[in-house]
PAMARKE-29178 format. One line per field, with one value per atom (N, C-alpha, C): residue in one letter; z, y, x. Coordinates in steps of 0.2 Angstrom, whole numbers. Each point is the difference from the previous one (the first is absolute). Example, Ala and Ser with C-alpha at 12.3 -4.5 7.8 and 13.67 -1.06 7.14 Angstrom:
2
code	[A	A	A	S	S	S];
w	[39	0	0	-4	1	3];
v	[-28	6	6	5	6	5];
u	[66	-4	4	-2	4	-4];
REM end
This chain:
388
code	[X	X	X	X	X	X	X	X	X	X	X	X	X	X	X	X	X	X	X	X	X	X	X	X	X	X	X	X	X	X	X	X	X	X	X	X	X	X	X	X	X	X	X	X	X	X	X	X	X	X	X	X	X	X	X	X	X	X	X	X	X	X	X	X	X	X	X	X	X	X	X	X	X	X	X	X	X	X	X	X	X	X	X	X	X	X	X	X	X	X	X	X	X	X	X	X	X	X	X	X	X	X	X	X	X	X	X	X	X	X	X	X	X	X	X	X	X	X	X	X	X	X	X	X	X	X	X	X	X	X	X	X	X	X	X	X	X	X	X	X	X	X	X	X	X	X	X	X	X	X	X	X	X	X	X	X	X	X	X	X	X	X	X	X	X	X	X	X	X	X	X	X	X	X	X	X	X	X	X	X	X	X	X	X	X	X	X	X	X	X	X	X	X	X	X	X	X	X	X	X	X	X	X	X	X	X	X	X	X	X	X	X	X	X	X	X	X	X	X	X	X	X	X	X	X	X	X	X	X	X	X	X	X	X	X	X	X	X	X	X	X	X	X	X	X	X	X	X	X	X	X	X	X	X	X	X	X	X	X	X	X	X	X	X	X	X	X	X	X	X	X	X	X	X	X	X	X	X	X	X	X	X	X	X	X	X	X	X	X	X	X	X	X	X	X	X	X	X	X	X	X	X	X	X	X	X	X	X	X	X	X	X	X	X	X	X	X	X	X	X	X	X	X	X	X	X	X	X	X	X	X	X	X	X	X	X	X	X	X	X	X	X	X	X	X	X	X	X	X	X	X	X	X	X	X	X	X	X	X	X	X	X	X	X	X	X	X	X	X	X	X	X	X	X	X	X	X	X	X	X	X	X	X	X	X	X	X	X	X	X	X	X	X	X	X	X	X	X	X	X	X	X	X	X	X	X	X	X	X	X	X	X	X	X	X	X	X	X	X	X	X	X	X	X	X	X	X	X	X	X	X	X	X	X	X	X	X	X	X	X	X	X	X	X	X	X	X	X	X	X	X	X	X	X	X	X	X	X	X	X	X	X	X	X	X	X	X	X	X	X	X	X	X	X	X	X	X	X	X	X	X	X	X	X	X	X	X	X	X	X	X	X	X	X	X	X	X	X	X	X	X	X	X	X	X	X	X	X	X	X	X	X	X	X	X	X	X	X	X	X	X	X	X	X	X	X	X	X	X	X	X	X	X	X	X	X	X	X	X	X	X	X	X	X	X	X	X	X	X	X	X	X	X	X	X	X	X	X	X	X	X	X	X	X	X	X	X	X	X	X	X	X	X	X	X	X	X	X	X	X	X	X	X	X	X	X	X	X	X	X	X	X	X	X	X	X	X	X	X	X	X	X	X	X	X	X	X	X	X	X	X	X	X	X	X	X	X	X	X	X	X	X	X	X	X	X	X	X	X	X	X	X	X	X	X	X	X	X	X	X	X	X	X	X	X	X	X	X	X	X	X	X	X	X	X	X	X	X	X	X	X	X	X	X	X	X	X	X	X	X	X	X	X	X	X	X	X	X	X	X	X	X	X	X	X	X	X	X	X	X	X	X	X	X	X	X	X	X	X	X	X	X	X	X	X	X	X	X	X	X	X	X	X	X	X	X	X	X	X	X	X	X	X	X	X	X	X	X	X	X	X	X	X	X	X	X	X	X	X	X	X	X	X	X	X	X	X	X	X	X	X	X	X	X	X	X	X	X	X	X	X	X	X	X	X	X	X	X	X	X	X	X	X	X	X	X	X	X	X	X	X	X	X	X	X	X	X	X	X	X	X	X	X	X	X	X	X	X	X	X	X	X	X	X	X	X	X	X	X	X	X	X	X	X	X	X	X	X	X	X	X	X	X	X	X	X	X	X	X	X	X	X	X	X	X	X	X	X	X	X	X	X	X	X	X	X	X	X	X	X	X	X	X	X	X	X	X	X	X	X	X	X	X	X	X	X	X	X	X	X	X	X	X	X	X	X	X	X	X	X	X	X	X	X	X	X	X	X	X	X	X	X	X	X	X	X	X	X	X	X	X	X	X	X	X	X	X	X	X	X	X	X	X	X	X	X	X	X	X	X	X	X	X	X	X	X	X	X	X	X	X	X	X	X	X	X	X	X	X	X	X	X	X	X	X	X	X	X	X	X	X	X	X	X	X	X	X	X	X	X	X	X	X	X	X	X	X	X	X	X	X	X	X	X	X	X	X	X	X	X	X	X	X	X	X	X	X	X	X	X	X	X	X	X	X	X	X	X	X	X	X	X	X	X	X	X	X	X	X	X	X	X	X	X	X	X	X	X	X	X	X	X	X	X	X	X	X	X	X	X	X	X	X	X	X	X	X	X	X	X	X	X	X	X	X	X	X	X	X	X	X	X	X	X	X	X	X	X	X	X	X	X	X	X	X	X	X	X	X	X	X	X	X	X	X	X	X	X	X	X	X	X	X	X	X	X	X	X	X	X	X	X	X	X	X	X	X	X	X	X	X	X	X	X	X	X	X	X	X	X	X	X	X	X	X	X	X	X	X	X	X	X	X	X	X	X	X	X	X	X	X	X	X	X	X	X	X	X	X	X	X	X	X	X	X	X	X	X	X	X	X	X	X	X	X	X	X	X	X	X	X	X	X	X];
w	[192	-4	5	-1	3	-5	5	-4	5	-7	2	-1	5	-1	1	-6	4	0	5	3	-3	-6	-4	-5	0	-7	1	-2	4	-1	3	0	-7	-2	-7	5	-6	2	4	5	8	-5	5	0	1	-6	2	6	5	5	8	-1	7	3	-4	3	-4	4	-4	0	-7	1	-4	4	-4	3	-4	4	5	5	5	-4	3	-2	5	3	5	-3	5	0	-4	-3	-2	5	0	2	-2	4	-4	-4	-6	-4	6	5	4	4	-1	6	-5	-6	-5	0	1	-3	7	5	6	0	-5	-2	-5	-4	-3	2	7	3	3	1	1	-6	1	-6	-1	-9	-2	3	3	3	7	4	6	-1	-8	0	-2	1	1	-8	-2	-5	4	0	1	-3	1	-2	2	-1	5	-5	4	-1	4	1	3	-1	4	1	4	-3	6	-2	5	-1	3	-2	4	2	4	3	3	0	3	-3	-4	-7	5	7	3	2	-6	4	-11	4	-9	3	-5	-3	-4	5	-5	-1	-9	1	-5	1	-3	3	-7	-1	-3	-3	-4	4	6	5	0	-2	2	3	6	4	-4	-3	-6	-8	0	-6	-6	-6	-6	1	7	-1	4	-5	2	6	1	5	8	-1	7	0	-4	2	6	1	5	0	2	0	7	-1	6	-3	5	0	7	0	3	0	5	3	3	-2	4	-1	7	1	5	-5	3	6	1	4	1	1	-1	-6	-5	-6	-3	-7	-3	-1	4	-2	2	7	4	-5	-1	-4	-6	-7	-2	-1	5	0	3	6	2	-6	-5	-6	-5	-2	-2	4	4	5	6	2	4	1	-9	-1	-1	-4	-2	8	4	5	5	1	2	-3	-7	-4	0	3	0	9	2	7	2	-6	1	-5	2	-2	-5	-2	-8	2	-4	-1	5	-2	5	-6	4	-2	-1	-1	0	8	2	7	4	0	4	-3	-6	0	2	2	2	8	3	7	3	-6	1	1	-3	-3	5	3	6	3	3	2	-4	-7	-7	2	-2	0	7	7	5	-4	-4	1	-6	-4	-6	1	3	5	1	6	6	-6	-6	-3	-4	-3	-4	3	7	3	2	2	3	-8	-6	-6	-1	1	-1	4	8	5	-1	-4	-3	-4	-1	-6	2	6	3	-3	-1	-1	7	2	3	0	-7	-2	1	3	3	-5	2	-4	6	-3	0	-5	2	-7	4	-5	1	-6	2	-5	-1	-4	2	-8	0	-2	-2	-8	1	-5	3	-4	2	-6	2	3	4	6	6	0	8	-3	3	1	8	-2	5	1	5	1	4	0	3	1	6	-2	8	-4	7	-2	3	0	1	-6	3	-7	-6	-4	0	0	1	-6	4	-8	4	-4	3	-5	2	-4	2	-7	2	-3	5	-5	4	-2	2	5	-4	3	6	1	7	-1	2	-2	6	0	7	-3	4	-2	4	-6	0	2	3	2	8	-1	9	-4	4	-1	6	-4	5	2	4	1	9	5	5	4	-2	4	0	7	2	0	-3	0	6	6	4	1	-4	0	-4	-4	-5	5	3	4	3	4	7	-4	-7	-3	1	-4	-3	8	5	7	1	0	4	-5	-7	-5	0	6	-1	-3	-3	0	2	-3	3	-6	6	-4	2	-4	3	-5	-1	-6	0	-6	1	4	4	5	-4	3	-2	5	-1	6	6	6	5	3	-4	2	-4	-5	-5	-3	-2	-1	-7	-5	-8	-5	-2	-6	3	-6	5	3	4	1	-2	1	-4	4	-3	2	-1	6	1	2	-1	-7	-4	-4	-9	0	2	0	-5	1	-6	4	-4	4	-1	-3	-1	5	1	4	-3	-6	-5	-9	-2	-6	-2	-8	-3	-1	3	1	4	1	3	4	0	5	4	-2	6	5	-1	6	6	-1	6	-3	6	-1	3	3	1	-5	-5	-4	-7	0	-2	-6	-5	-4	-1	7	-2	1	-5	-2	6	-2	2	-6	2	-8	3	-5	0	-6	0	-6	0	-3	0	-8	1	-8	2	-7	-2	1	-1	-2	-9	-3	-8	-1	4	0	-4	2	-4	5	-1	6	-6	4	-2	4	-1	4	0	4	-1	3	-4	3	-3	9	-2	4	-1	4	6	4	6	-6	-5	-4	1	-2	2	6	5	5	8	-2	6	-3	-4	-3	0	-2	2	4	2	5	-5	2	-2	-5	5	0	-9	1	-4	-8	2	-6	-5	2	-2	-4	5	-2	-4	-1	-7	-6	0	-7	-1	3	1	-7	-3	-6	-5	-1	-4	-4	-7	-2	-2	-4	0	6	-1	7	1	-7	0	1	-2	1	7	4	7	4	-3	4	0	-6	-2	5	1	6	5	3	8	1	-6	-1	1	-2	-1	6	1	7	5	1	7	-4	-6	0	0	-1	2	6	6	7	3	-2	4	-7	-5	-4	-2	-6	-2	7	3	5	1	-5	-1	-5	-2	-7	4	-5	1	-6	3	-6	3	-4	1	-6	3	-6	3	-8	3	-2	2	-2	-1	-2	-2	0	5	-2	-1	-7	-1	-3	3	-4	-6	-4	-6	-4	-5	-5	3	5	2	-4	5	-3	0	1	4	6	5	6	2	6	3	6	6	5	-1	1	0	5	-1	4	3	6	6	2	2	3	5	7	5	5	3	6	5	5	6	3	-5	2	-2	-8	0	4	3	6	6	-1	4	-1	-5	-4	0	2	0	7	0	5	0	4	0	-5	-4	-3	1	8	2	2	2	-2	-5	-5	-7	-1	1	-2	3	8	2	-2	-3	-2	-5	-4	-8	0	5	2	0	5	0	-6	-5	-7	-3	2	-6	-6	-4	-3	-3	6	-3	7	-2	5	3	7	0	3	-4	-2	7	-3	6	2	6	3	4	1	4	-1	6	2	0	-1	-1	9	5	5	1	-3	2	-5	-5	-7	4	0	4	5	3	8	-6	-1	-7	-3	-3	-3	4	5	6	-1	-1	3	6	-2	5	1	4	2	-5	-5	-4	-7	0	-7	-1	-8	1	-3	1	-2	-7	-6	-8	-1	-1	-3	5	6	4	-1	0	-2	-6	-7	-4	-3	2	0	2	5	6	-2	-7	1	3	1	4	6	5	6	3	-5	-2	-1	-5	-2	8	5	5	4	1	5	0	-6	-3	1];
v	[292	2	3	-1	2	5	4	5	0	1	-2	8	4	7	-3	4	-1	8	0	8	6	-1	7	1	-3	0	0	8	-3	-4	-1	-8	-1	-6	0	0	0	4	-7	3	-4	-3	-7	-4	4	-4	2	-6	2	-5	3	6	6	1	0	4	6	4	8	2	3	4	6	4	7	2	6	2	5	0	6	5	7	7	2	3	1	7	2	8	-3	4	-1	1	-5	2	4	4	4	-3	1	-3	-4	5	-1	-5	-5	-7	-4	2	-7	-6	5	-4	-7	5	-5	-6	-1	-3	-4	1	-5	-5	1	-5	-5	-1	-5	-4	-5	-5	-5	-3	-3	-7	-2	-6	0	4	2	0	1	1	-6	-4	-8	-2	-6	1	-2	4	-1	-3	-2	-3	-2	1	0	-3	-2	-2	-1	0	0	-3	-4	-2	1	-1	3	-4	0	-3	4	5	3	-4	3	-2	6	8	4	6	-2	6	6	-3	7	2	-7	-1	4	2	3	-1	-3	0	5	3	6	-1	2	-2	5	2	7	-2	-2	-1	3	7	5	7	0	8	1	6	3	4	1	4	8	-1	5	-2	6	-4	2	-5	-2	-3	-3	-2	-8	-5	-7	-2	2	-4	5	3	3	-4	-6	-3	-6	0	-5	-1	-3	-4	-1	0	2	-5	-4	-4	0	-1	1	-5	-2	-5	5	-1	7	-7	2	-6	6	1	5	-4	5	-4	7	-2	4	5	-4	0	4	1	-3	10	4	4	7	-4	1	-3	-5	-3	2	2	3	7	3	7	-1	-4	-3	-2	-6	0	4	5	7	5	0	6	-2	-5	-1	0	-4	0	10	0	9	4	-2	5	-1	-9	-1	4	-1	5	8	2	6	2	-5	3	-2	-1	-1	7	4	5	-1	6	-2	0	0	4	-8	-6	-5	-5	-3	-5	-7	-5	-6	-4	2	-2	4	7	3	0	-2	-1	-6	-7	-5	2	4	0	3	4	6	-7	-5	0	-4	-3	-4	9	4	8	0	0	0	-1	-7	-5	2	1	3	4	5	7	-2	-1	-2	-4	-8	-2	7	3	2	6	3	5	-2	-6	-1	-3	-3	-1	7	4	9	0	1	4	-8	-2	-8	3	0	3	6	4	7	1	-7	2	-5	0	-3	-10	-1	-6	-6	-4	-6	-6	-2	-4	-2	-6	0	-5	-1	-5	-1	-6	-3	4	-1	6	-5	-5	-2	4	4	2	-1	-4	-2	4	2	3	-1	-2	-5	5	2	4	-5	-2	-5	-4	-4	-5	1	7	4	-1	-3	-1	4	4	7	-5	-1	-1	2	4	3	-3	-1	-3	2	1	-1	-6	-2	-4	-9	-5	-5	-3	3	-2	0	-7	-1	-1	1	2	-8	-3	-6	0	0	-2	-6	-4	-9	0	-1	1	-6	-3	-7	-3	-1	-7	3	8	2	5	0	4	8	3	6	5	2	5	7	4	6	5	-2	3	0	3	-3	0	-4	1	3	5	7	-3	-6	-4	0	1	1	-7	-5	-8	1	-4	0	7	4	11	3	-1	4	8	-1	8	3	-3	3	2	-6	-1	9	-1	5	6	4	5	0	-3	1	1	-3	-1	9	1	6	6	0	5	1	-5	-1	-5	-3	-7	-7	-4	-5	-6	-5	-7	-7	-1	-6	-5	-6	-4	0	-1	0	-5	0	-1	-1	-10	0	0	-4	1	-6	1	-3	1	6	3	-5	-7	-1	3	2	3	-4	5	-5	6	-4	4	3	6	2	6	3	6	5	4	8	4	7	4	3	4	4	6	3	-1	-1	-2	-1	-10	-4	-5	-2	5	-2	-4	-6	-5	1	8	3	7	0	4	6	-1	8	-2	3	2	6	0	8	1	4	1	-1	-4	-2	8	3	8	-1	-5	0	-5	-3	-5	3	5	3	4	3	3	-6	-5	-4	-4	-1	-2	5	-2	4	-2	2	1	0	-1	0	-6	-4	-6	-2	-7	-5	3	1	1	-7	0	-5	1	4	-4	-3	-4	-4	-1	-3	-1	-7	-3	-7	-3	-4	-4	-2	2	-1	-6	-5	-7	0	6	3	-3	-1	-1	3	-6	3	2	7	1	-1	-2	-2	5	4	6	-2	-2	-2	4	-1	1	-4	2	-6	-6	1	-6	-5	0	-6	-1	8	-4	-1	1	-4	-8	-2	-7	-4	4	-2	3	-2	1	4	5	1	-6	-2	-8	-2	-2	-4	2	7	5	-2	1	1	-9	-3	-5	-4	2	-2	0	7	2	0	-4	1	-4	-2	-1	1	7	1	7	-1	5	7	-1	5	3	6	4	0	0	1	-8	-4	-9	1	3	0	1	7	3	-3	-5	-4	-4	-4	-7	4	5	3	-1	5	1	-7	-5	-7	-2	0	-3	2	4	6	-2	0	0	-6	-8	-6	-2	5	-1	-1	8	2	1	1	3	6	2	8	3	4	4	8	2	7	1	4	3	-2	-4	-4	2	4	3	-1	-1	-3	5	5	1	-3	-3	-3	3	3	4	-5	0	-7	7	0	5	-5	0	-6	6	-4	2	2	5	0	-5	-1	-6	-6	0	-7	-2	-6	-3	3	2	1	-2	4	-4	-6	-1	-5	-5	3	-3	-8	-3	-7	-4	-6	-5	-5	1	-3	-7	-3	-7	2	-5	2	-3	3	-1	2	-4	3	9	4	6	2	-3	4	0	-7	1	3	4	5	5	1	6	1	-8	1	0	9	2	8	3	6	6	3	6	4	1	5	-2	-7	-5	1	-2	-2	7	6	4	4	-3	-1	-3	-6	-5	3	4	3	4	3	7	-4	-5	-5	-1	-1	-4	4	7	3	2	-4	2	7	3	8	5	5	4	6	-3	8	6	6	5	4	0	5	-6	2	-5	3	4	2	-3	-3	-1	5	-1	7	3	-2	5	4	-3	5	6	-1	3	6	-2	5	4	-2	4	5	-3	5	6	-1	4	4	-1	8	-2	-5	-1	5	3	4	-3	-4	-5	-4	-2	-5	3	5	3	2	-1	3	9	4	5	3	-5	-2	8	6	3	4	0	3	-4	-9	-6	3	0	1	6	6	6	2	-6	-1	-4	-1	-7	2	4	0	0	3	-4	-6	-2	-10	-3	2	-3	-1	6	0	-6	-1	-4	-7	-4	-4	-1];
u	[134	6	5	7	5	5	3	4	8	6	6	1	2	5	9	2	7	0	6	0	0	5	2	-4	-8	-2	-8	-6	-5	-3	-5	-4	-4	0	-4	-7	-6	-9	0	-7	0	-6	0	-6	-8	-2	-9	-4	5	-5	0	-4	0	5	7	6	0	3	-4	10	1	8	1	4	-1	9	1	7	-4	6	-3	6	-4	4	1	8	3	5	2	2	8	1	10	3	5	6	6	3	3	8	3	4	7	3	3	0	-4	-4	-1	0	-2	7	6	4	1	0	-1	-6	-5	-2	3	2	5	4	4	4	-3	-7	-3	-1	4	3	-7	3	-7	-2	7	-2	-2	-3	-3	-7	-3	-7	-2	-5	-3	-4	0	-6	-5	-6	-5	-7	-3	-6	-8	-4	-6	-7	-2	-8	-4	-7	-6	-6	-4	-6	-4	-7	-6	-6	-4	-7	-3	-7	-3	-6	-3	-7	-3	4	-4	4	4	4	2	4	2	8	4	5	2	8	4	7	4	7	2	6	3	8	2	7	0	7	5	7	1	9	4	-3	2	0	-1	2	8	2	6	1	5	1	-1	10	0	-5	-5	-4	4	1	2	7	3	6	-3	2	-2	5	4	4	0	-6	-1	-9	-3	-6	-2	-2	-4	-7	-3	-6	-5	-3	-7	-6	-2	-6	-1	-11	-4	-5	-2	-5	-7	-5	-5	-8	-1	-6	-4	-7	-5	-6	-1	-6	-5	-6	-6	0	1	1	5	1	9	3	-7	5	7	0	6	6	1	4	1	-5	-1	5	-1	2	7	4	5	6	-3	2	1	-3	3	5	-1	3	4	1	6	8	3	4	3	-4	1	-1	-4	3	5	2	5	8	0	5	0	-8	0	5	1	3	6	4	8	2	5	3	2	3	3	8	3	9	3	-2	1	5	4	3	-1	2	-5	1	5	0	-5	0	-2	-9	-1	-6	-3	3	0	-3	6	-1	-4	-4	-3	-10	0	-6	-3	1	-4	-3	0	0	-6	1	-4	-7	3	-6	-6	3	-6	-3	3	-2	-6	3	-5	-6	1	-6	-5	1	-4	-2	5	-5	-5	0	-5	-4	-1	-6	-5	6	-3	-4	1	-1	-6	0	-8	-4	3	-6	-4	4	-2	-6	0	-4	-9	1	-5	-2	2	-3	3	-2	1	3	0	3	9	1	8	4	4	7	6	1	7	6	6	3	9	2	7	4	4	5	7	5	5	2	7	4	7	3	4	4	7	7	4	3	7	-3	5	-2	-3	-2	-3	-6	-3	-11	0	-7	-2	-7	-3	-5	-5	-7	-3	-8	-1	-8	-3	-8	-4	-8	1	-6	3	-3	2	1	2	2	11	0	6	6	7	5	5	1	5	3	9	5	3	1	3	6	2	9	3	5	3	-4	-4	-5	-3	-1	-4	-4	-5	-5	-1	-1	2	-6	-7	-1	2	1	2	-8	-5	-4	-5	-2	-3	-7	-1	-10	-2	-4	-2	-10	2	-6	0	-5	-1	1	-3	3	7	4	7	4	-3	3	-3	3	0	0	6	0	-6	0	-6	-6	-2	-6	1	4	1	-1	4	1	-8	-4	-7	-4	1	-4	2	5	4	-4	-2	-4	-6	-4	-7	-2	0	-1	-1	-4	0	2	3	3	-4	-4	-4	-2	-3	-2	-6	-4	-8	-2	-4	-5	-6	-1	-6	-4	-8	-4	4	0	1	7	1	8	6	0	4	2	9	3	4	-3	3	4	4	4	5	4	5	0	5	-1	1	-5	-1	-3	4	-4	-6	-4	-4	-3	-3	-5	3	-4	2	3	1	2	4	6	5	6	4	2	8	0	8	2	4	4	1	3	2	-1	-3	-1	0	1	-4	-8	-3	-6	-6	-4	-5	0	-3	-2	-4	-4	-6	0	6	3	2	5	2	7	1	7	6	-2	4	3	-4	4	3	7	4	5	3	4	8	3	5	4	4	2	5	0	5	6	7	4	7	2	5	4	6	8	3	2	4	5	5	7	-2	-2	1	9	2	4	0	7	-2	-2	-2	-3	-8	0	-9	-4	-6	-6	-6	-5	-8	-3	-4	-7	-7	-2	-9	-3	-3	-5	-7	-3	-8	-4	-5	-6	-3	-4	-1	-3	-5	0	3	7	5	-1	4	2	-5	-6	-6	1	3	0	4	7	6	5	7	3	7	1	9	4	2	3	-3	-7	-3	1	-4	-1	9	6	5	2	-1	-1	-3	-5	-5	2	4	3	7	4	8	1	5	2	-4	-5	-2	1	2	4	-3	-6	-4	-4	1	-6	-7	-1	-8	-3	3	0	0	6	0	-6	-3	-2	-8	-2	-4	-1	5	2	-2	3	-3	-7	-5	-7	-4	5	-5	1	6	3	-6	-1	-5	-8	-2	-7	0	3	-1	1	4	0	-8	-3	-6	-7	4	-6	0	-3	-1	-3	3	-7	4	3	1	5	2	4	8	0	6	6	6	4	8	4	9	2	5	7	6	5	6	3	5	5	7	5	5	6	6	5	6	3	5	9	3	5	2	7	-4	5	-4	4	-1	-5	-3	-7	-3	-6	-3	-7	-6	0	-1	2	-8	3	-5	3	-3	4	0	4	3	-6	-2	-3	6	-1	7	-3	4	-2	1	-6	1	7	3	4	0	4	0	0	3	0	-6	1	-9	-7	2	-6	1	6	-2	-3	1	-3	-9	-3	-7	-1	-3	-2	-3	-2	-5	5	-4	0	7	-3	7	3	3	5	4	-4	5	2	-5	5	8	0	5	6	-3	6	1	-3	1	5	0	6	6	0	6	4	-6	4	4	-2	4	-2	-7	-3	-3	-1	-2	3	2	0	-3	-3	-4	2	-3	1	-5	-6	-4	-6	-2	-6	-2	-5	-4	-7	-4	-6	-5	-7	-5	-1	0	0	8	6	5	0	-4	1	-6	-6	-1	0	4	3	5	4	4	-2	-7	-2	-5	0	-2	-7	-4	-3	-6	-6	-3	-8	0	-6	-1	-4	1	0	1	0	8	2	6	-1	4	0	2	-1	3	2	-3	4	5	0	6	4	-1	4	7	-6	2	6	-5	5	6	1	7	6	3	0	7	4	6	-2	-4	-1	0	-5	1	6	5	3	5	0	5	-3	-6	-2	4	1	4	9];
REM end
């Protein structure tokens, strides 16, 4: 099922098909800043619309959408929208607990008395701090169980993207696909490697008998094949919590997002994913296409789950990126990841806002051997906020 928000109005009742939506409850702002809320005109805010699909095989992967969070709560034209991709491993209840509580503690560590710009620029900041606490507060509570956890955040045409693990967010806008996340996966991540070697760990593939070397790399102990996520405790301190972030402003041209889980993409490529479901109007039909797309590549062999987010102009169609014939330029466009999204900067298409990779985000955040310090983090945030 698909749901249309247009912006000044909240969402009609969400689908019964494991999207979970609620409003968040956030501090007031005081009377003096609503009106400066105001002058963000209505033609700046997108229709938006979204749908999801999943196949399980080990029920550990969940879809989360709220389209009905307001900065200022009970004023419509201070709302935006947050969706969430969480793919568990060593059973679902890392995820679980991530799905409830991450959005809310990421809100719990932006200030209040904030304007919509300054809360804009405040959020990537956020988004760390909220990560690395809701991991701190899972660890707490003793359990083992880790997760994937992609968070993307959509006010107006600014999408806020936040991720650790290897569940990916890709936006296709004029016929180019870019993802807006890193895979926090140890093949070709150097740095990754070296962080994890330098904290005690080791990085190596399973070894069978005769010293053949299979599958991909992961770390040791514990044999996880990620870099960072929220929880796993008994893996090590090397693995960690603090995201990849990325903002960027659309172009009012609008753009779709594909947030999956590795389910798609150990199946299919960026490129492909996007392409599967280009000229098609509905989300949840989209996000369908991806799902089929990827379990007909290789087969069901894990919880395989797609949200399509669609941001369209208002007083337009439903969006849906256009299918282009191919040309000369377009071939150049077929080429590696961080390529196209080179070329993407070029177009014009979106513009980015904030980019940090997860080792500078860490050096940033004072970083003390492989632990970060969460509540002197937290406590601080105007030390923080000068580091920037």
């Amino acid at each position: 099922m698909s749901v249309t928000v247009h912006p000044a109005q909240p969402a009609m009742g969400l689908p019964q098909n494991g999207i979970v939506g609620d409003k968040l409850a956030q501090q007031m702002l005081p009377l003096n800043l609503i009106s400066s809320e105001l002058e963000f005109k209505e033609e700046d805010t997108p229709l938006l619309s979204y749908g999801q699909h999943m196949q399980y095989m080990k029920e550990e992967d969940f879809a989360v959408a709220k389209t009905d969070c307001e900065r200022v709560p009970g004023d419509p034209s201070t709302a935006f929208a947050a969706f969430m991709i969480l793919d568990g491993h060593n059973g679902p209840a890392a995820a679980i607990y991530s799905k409830e509580n991450l959005l809310k503690d990421v809100m719990s560590c932006i200030p209040p008395d904030l304007t919509r710009e300054e809360w804009l620029n405040f959020l990537p900041r956020a988004m760390v701090a909220g990560f690395v606490k809701t991991d701190k507060d899972w660890q707490q509570l003793g359990q083992t169980s880790g997760t994937t956890a992609t968070l993307v955040i959509v006010d107006g045409w600014t999408v806020t993207v936040a991720c650790v693990g290897d569940s990916r967010c890709v936006l296709d806008a004029q016929g180019i696909a870019t993802a807006l996340t890193i895979d926090h996966r140890l093949d070709g991540n150097d740095e990754e490697q070296e962080r994890i070697k330098a904290s005690g760990g080791e990085v190596a593939r399973i070894r069978l008998a005769g010293g053949v070397e299979v599958g991909p790399l992961r770390v040791w102990p514990g044999g996880l094949c990620l870099s960072r996520s929220i929880g796993d405790m008994d893996v090590g301190d090397y693995i960690v919590a603090v995201p990849h972030v990325k903002q960027i402003k659309l172009a009012p041209a609008g753009g779709r997002l594909i947030i999956a889980s590795d389910g798609v993409w150990d199946a299919v490529s960026t490129r492909r994913a996007a392409r599967c479901c280009r000229g098609v109007q509905r989300p949840e039909i989209a996000a369908k296409y991806v799902v089929k797309e990827a379990i007909r590549s290789r087969g069901l062999r894990d919880d395989t789950t797609c949200l399509v987010v669609d941001l369209a102009p208002r007083g337009s169609e439903p969006f849906a990126p256009a299918m282009k014939k191919s040309s000369s330029f377009m071939k150049l466009l077929r080429c590696s990841s961080a390529k196209e999204a080179h070329i993407a900067d070029d177009l014009n298409f979106m513009e980015q806002l904030f980019d940090e990779n997860s080792h500078e985000l860490a050096e940033r955040c004072v970083l003390q051997g492989p632990l970060l310090l969460v509540d002197e983090f937290i406590s601080n945030f105007a030390l923080w906020i000068s580091l920037f």
